[in-house]
Every structure is written in structure tokens, then in C-alpha cells.
N, C-alpha and C positions, 0 to 999 in steps of 0.2 A: 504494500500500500504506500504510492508515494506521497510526500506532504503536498503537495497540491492538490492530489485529490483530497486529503482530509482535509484542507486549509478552504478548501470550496464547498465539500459536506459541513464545515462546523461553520460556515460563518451564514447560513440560513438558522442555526439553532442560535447564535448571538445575537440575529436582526429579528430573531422571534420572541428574544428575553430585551432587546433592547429596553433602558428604560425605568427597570423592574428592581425593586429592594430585592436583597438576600437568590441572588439568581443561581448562587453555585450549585446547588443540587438537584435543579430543575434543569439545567446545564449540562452538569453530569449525569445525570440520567439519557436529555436526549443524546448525548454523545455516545452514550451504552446503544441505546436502543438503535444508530446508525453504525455501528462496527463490532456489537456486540462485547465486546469490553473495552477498559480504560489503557489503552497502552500507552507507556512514558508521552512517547510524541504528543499524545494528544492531550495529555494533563498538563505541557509544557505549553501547548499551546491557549490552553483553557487559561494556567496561570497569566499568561504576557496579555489576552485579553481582555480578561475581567481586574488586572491588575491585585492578583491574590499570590503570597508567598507559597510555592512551594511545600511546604512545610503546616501549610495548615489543611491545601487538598489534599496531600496525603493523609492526615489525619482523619478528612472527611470519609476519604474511599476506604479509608484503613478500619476504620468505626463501623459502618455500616456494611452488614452483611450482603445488600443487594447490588454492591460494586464489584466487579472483575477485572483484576489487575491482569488474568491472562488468557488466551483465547478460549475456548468453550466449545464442546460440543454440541451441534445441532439435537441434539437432544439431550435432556436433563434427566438423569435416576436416581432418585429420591429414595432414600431407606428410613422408616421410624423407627426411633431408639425409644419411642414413649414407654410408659411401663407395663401397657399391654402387650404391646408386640411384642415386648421384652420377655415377657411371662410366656408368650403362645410361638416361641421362637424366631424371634426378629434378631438374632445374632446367625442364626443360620441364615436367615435370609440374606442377611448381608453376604457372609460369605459366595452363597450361588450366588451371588449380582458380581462382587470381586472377580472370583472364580471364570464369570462368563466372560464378564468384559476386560480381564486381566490388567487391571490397574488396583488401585487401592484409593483410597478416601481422597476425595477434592485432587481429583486426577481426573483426566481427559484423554480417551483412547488416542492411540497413534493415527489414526484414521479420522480423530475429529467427527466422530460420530455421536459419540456418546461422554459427559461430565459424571462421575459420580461422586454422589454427596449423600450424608445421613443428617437426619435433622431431629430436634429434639421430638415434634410431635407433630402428623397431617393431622389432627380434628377427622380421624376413625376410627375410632377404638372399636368400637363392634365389628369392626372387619378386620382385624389384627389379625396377624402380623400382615402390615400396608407395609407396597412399593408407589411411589408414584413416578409415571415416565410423561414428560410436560405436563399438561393439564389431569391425565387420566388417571385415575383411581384403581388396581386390581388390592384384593380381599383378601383372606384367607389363604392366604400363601401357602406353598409347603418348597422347599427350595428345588426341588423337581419342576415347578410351576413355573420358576422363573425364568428358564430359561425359552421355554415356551410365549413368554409375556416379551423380552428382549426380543424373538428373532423378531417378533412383528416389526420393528425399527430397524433394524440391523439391515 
């Protein structure tokens, strides 16, 4: 990605916060949402534009969980460590998810297909042990199942 083209993608998200109190995470957001994460370049360019040190957007991206300091997989898999899935085998789960996608936690396949991440809790406990893959919800897992739920993406 060269700077030009990011330099001509971000400066429709500056003339759209033109203006505005407190822009920096509205900012960075839309900057995620056109490259899919933060990389140096573009947080250097964010700093020089909005006139913000260094040192305090890192803090911002570093703070909040929904920033991406490195590229991402087109798809996102999600493991709950809540204390149901916990109870109803959501450590196995995890491992078949590892196991399939051969990375390990807050890793990204070599192929760029797939992020995996475990999160404290999806809001399903009656469907424990939960995976979720982008928006989708699967149940009652057994780690046999998951591999079944993966190739659909794959």
C-alpha cells in the first residue's frame, strides 16, 4: 500500500471530521474501517494531521481493544472463555479452533484468512461452549464440530 494511496483514502475521512471536537477516535476508526487496521504509516499520518503527539494515539489504539495495530484476517474466530463454556468444554474448543487453523491466540493464518481471538464472554451461555466466526453464532460445540463450522470459511 503506497502513501499516496493512503494519503488520498484518509484525507476524505479528515474533510468528513473537518471541524469537529475530540475527532481522534472517530478518525481512527474510519481509518480501520478503510485498511482494516492501524498500521504505523497511517497513525503517522493521522498524528501530522490532526496535530496529536505520537505518544498519546498510541495510547489511544493501545487502550482500546477494537484497534488493530496488524493486519487481520478476513475472517474473525471468536472462542468464549465465559464460565459456561468453560464448565461445558470451551478449553477444548479452543484447542480444535488452534489445532484447525494452526496459529495460536490473537494470530492470523498465513493465508490471511482467518484472526483468532478468545474473548471473555459472547452473551450465550445457553448455547455453551460458543464459537463465533464474524457475525455468526454456532452452539453446543463439541470440538469434532468445529472443524466442520471452519471449512464453511476456509
Amino acid at each position: 500500500m503506497s502513501q499516496e494511496v493512503n494519503l488520498t483514502k484518509l484525507d476524505s475521512v479528515f474533510d468528513r471530521h473537518q471541524g469537529e471536537e475530540g475527532v481522534l477516535i472517530p478518525v481512527l476508526q474510519d481509518a480501520q474501517e478503510i485498511y482494516g487496521y492501524l498500521s504505523e504509516e497511517v497513525l503517522v499520518t493521522v498524528g501530522k494531521r490532526l496535530g496529536i503527539p505520537m505518544s498519546r494515539i498510541y495510547g489511544v489504539v493501545t487502550f482500546y481493544a477494537q484497534f488493530y495495530l496488524t493486519p487481520r484476517g478476513r475472517h474473525t474466530v471468536r472462542v468464549c472463555r465465559g464460565t459456561a463454556c468453560h464448565v461445558r468444554g470451551g478449553k477444548n474448543i479452543r484447542k480444535a479452533v488452534q489445532q484447525f487453523l494452526g496459529v495460536e491466540e490473537n494470530e492470523t493464518t498465513s493465508d490471511s484468512k482467518f484472526t483468532f481471538e478468545t474473548v471473555a464472554c459472547l452473551g450465550a451461555c445457553a448455547l455453551s461452549p460458543v464459537l463465533l466466526v464474524d457475525k455468526n453464532y454456532y452452539g453446543k460445540l463439541t470440538p469434532g464440530k468445529v472443524a466442520q463450522v471452519l471449512k464453511q470459511y476456509a
